[in-house]
C-alpha positions, -999 to 999 in steps of 0.1 A, spaced: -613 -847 -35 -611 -813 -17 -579 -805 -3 -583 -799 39 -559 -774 58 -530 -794 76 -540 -809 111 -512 -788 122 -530 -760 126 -544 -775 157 -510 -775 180 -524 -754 206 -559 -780 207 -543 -811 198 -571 -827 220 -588 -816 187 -580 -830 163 -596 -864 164 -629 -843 165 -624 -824 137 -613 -857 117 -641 -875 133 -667 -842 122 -653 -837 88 -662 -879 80 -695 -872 94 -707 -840 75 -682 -839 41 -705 -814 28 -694 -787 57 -664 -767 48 -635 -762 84 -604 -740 75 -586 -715 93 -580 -677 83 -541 -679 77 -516 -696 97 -527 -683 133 -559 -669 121 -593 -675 134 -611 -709 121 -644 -709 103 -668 -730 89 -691 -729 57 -723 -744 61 -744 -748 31 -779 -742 28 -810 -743 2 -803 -702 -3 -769 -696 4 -746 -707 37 -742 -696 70 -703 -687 82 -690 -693 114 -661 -676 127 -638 -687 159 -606 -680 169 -606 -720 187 -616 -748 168 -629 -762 202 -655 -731 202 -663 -735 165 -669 -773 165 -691 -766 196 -707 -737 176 -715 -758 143 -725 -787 164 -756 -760 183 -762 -748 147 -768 -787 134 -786 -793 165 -755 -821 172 -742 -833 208 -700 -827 210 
């Protein structure tokens, strides 16, 4: 199993980190990480030709971000 980037990350959004636990159960397949420890966070969507990247500096914006992109409510 993939290894995920500690839940840590999240201090400043701890309000987030039940989402991102509850998205990453729901869609395994999409890859959430951050850029370095206070980096932006991004996400790796894969596709039939390739992916599409999504870059945030919040993982509140990017988790609302994927979530248009999969056509997903919050």
């Amino acid at each position: 199993m993939p290894t995920r980037p500690a839940l840590s990350l999240v201090a400043a959004e701890p309000d987030q980190v039940p989402r991102l636990r509850a998205f990453r159960e729901r869609y395994p397949h999409i890859v959430i990480g951050t850029l370095g420890l206070g980096g932006a966070w991004q996400a790796r969507i894969p596709e039939e030709r390739g992916e599409t990247v999504l870059t945030r500096y919040l993982l509140r914006d990017l988790l609302d971000k994927v979530g248009e992109v999969l056509a997903d409510p919050p």
